[in-house]
VOGU-3710 file (C-alpha; in Angstrom, 3 decimals, decimal comma):
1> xxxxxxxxxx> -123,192/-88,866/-76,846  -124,232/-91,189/-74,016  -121,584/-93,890/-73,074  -122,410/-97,242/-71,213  -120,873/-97,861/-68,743  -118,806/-101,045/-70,173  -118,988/-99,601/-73,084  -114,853/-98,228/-74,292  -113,328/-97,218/-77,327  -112,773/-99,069/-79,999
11> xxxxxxxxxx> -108,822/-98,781/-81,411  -108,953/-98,001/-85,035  -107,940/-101,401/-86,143  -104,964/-102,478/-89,409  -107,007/-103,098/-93,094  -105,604/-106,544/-94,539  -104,938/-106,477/-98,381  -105,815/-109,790/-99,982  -105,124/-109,573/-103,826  -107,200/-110,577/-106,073
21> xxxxxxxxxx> -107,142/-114,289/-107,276  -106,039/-114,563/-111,372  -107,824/-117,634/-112,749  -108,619/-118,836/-109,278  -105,010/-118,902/-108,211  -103,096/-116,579/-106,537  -100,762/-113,871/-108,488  -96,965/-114,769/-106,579  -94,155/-112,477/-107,880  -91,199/-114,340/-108,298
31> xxxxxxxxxx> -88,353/-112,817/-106,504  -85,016/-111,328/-107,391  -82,464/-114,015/-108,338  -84,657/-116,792/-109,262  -82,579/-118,166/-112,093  -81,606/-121,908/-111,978  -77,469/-121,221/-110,771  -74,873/-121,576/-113,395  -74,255/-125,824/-113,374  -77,481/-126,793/-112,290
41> xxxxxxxxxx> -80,074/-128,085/-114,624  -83,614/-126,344/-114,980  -86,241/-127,584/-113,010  -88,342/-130,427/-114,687  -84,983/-131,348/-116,613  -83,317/-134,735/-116,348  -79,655/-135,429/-116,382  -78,340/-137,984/-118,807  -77,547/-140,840/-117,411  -73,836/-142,488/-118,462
51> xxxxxxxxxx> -74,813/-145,662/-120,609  -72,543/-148,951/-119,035  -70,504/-149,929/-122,388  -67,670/-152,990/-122,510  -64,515/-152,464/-123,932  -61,509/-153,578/-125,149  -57,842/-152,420/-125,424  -56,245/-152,551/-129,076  -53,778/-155,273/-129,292  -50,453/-155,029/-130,827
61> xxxxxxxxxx> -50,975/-156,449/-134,287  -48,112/-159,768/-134,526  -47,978/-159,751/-137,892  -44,318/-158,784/-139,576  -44,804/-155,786/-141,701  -41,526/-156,821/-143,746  -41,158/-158,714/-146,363  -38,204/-160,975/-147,759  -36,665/-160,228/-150,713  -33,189/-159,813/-152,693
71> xxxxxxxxxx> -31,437/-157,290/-153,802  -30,783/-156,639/-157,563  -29,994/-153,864/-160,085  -31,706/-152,971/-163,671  -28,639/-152,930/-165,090  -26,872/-156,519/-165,495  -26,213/-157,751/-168,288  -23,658/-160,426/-169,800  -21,761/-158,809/-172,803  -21,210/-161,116/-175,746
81> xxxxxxxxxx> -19,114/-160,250/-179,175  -20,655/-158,105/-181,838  -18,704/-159,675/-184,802  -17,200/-163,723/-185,377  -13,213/-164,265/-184,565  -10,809/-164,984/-181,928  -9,959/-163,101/-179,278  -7,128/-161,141/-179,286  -6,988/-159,206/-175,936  -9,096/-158,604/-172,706
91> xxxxxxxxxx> -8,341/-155,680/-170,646  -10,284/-155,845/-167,913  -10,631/-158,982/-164,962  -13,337/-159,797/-162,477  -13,959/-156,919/-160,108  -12,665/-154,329/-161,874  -14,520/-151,166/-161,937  -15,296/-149,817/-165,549  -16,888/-146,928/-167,417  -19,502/-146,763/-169,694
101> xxxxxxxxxx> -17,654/-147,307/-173,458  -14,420/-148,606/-172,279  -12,874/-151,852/-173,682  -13,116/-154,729/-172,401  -11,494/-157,208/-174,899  -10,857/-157,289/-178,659  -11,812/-159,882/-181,306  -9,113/-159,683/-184,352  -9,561/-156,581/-185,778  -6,534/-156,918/-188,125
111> xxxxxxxxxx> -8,671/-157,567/-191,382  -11,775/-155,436/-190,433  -8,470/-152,522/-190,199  -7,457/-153,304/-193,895  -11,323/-152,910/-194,955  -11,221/-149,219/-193,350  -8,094/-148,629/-195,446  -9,156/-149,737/-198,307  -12,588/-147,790/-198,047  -10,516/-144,371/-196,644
121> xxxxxxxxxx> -8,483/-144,555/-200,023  -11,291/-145,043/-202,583  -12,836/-141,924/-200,392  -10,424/-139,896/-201,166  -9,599/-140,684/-204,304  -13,537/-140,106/-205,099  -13,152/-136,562/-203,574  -10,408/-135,713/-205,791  -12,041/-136,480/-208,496  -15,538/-134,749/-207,689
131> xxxxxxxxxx> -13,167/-131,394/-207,126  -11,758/-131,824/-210,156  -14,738/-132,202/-211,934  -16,725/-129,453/-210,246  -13,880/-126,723/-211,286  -14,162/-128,094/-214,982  -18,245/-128,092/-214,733  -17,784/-124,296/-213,685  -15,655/-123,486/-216,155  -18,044/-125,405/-218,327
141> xxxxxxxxxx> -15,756/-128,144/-219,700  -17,831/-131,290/-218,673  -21,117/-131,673/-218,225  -23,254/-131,330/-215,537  -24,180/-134,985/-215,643  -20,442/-136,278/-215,365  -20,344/-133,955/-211,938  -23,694/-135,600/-210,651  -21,699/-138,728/-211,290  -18,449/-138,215/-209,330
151> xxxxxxxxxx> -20,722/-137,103/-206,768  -22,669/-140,177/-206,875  -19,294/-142,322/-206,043  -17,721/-139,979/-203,371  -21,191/-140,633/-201,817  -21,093/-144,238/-202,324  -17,034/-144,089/-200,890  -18,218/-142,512/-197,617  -20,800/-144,616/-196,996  -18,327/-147,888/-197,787
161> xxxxxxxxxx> -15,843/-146,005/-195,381  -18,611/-145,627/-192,389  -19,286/-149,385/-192,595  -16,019/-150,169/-192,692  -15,456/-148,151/-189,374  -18,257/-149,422/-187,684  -16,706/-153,011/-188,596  -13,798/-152,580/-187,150  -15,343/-150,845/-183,593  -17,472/-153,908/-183,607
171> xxxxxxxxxx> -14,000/-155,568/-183,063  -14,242/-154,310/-179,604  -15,831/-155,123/-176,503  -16,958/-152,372/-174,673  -18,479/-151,681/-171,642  -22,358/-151,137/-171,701  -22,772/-148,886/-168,894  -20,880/-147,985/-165,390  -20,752/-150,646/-163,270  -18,491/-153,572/-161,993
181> xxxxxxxxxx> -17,270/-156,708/-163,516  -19,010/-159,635/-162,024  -17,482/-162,689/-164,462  -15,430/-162,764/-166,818  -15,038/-165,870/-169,679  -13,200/-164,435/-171,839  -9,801/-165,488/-172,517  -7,242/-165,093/-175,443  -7,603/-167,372/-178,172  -11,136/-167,956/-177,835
191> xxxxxxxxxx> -13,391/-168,401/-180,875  -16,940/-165,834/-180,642  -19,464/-165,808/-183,102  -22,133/-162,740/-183,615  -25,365/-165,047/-183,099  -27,639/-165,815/-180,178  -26,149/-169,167/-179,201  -22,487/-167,057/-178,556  -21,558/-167,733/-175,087  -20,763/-164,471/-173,222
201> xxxxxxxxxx> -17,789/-163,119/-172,491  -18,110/-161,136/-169,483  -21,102/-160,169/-166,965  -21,465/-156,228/-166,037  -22,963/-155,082/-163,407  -24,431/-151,824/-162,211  -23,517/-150,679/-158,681  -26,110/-148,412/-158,271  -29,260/-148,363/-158,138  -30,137/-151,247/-156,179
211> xxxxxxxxxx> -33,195/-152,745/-156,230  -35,686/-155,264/-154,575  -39,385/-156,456/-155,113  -41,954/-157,888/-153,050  -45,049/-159,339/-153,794  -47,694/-157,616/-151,157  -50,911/-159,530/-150,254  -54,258/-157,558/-151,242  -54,683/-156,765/-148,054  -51,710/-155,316/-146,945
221> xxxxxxxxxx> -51,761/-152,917/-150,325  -53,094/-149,883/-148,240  -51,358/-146,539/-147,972  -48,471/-147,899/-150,410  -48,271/-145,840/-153,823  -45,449/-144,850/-156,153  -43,386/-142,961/-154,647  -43,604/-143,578/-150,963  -41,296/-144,076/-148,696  -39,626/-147,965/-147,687
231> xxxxxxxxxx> -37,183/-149,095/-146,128  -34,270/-152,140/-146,891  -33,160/-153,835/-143,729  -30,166/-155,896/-144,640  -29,598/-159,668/-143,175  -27,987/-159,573/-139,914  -29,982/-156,696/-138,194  -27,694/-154,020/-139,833  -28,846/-150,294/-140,232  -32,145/-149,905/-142,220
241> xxxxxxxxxx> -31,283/-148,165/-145,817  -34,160/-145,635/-146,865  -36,244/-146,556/-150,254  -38,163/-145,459/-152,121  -41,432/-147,626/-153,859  -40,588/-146,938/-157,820  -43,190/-149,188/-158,917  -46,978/-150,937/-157,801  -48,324/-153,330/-160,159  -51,584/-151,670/-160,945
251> xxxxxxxxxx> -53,212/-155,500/-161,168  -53,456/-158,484/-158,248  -52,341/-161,610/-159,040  -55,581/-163,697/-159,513  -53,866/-167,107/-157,991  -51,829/-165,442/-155,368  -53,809/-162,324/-154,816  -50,657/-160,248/-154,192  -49,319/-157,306/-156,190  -45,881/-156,643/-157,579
261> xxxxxxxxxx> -43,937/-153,765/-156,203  -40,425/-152,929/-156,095  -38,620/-150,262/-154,097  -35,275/-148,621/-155,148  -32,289/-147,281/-152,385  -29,234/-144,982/-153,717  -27,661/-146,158/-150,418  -25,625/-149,176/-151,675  -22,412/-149,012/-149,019  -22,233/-152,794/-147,848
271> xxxxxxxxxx> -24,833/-153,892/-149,877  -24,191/-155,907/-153,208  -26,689/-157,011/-155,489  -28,138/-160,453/-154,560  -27,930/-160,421/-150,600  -30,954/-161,096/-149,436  -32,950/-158,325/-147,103  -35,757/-156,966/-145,942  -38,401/-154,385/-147,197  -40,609/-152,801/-144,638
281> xxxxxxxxxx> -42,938/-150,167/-146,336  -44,365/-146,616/-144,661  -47,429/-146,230/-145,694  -48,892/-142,945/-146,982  -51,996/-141,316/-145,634  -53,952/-141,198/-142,146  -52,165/-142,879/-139,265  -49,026/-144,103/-142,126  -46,913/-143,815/-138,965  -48,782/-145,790/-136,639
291> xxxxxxxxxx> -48,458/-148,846/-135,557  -50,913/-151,288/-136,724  -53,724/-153,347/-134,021  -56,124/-155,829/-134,048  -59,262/-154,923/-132,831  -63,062/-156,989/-132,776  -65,297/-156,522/-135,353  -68,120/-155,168/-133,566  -65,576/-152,107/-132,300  -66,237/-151,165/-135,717
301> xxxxxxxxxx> -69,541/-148,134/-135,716  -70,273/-149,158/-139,304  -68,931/-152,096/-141,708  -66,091/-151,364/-143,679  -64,229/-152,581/-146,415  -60,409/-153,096/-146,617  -57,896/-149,948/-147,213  -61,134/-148,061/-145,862  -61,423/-145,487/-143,300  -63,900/-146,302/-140,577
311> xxxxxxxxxx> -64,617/-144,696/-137,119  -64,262/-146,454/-133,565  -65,496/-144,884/-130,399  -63,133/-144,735/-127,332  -63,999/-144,078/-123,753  -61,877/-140,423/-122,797  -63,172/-138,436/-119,977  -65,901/-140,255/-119,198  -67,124/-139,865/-122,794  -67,541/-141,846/-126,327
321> xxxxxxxxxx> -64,743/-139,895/-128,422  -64,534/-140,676/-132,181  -61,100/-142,414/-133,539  -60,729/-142,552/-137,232  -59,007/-145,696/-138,110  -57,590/-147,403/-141,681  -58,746/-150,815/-142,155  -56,198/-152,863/-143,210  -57,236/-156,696/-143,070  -60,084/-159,101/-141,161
331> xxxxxxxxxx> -58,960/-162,315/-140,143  -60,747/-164,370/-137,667  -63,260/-162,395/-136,303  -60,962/-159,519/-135,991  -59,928/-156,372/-138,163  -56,686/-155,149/-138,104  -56,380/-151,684/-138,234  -53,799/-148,732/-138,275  -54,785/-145,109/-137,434  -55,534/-142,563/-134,361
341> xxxxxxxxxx> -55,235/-145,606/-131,693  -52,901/-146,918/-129,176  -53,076/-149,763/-126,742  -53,670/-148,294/-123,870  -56,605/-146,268/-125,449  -60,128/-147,914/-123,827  -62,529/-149,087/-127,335  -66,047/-148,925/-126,824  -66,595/-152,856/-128,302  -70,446/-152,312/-127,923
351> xxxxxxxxxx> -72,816/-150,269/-125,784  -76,417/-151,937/-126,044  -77,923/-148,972/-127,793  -76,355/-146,642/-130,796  -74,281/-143,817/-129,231  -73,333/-140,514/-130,479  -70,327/-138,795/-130,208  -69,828/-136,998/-126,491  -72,707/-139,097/-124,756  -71,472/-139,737/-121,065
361> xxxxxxxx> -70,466/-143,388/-120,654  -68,906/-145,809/-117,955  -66,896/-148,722/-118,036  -69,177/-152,139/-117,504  -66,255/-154,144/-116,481  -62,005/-154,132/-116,510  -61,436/-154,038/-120,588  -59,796/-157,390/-121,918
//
């Protein structure tokens, strides 16, 4: 081979690998790892943006949940005579305690005793002579129609004999039930008569139960029923007595709109029938313990009627958080409501747009 002169050697030179283009672009393998990190959002997503909402802070609702009432029992009653005369004795005075049946005075019993007699001999007398008889009808002396007869009058005797009785226990005045003596008019000497215009002779009164009954607006009906739980606050500020709600009108009042209930306590030391008390009722159901607040209307997410639930959003954590609430009156632009709430909670009174339950919010300005 000739060489020039200038001529050298060439170096074998390095081959560059271009890859083919795909579609015109070229084919990058992603590398190892290239997984958005755990917390970050994808790429092309957007984060959601905390919506500026106003709210308020429940206020503790002014109203008085008590209401004023009496006390009374179902059993008092004033106890007249049961037969005309003159009194003859009283046994019992004003505050004496006294059992159900035991007497408390006698009306002159002396000829309603000679009746019994009378009627006690012609029954026995009867009875002798229907055993007489019924040996002689077995042995077949009489007839069996003269038996029927003697049996006839020693029925008629004992019936004569058990109205005579009854006569003479209507002489006495007896207790109708357990209880106390509250009044007492009777007095020795005294003329009764059996019929409605009698005056009484003595008023009885039950010591236990006691009772008392409250009319309830409409409004303020929710979460009481039969058979939930009340309590009697005497005058004075003394010790609440537990209740218990025996009865709920199952109509309103048309003119008053309020409904009739009454509650019922066993606990009767220091109380007497008449004082006048309290009754502050626990209502039954969601949030019955709580402590009822007046929030605005619009805090409401949906209109709802009275002694309905409805939902309110709160602001926790930098989120709208559902609150179930019972709705327990409107007044004034307000709604006064008892339920999953307290007042330092932070309601969501409106937020521009509809919001869901968990979407990211902030507070517009300090709550009123």
């Amino acid at each position: 081979m000739i060489h020039s002169r200038r001529s050298r050697p060439i170096a074998p030179t390095s081959v560059l690998w271009i890859p083919p283009l795909v579609g015109g672009f070229l084919l990058l393998v992603p590398s190892c790892g290239g997984a958005p990190a755990h917390g970050e959002l994808p790429k092309g997503a957007k984060r959601e943006e905390p919506r500026s909402v106003r709210v308020v802070r429940p206020q503790t609702d002014s109203t008085d949940d008590s209401f004023p009432s009496s006390l009374y029992v179902e059993h008092d009653v004033q106890v007249t005579a049961r037969r005309p005369g003159v009194v003859e004795a009283v046994f019992v005075d004003r505050g004496d305690h006294v059992r159900k049946g035991q007497a408390l005075a006698r009306v002159e019993a002396e000829a309603a005793e000679r009746q019994l007699d009378l009627a006690v001999a012609d029954e026995r007398l009867a009875r002798a002579e229907y055993e007489r008889l019924a040996v002689l009808s077995r042995q077949q002396v009489v007839s069996p129609q003269d038996l029927d007869r003697a049996e006839t009058v020693l029925k008629r005797a004992t019936s004569r004999t058990a109205i005579a009785r009854n006569d003479l226990d209507r002489c006495t005045v007896a207790a109708p039930f357990d209880g106390v003596v509250a009044e007492r008019w009777a007095v020795v000497g005294r003329r009764v008569t059996d019929d409605t215009d009698s005056p009484p002779l003595f008023r009885v009164v039950a010591s236990e139960p006691l009772r008392a009954r409250v009319d309830v607006p409409e409004e303020r009906l929710s979460g009481i029923a039969r058979g939930g739980q009340a309590q009697i606050e005497p005058p004075g500020g003394g010790n609440a007595r537990a209740a218990r709600v025996v009865f709920l009108s199952p109509a309103i009042d048309a003119a008053s709109g309020t409904a009739s209930v009454i509650v019922e306590t066993p606990e009767v030391d220091a109380l007497r029938p008449g004082a006048s008390v309290r009754v502050r009722f626990q209502p039954m159901g969601h949030g019955a313990r709580s402590t009822p607040l007046r929030l605005p209307e619009e805090a409401l997410s949906a209109p709802s009627g009275r002694g309905e639930d409805a939902t309110v959003l709160v602001v926790e954590d930098g989120h709208a958080k559902p609150r179930t609430v019972r709705i327990l009156g409107r007044e004034a632009g307000t709604v006064r409501v008892r339920g999953d709430l307290s007042p330092a909670d932070l309601v969501i009174v409106t937020a521009g747009v509809p919001l869901a339950s968990g979407a990211p919010v902030s507070v517009a300005e300090a709550p009123r």
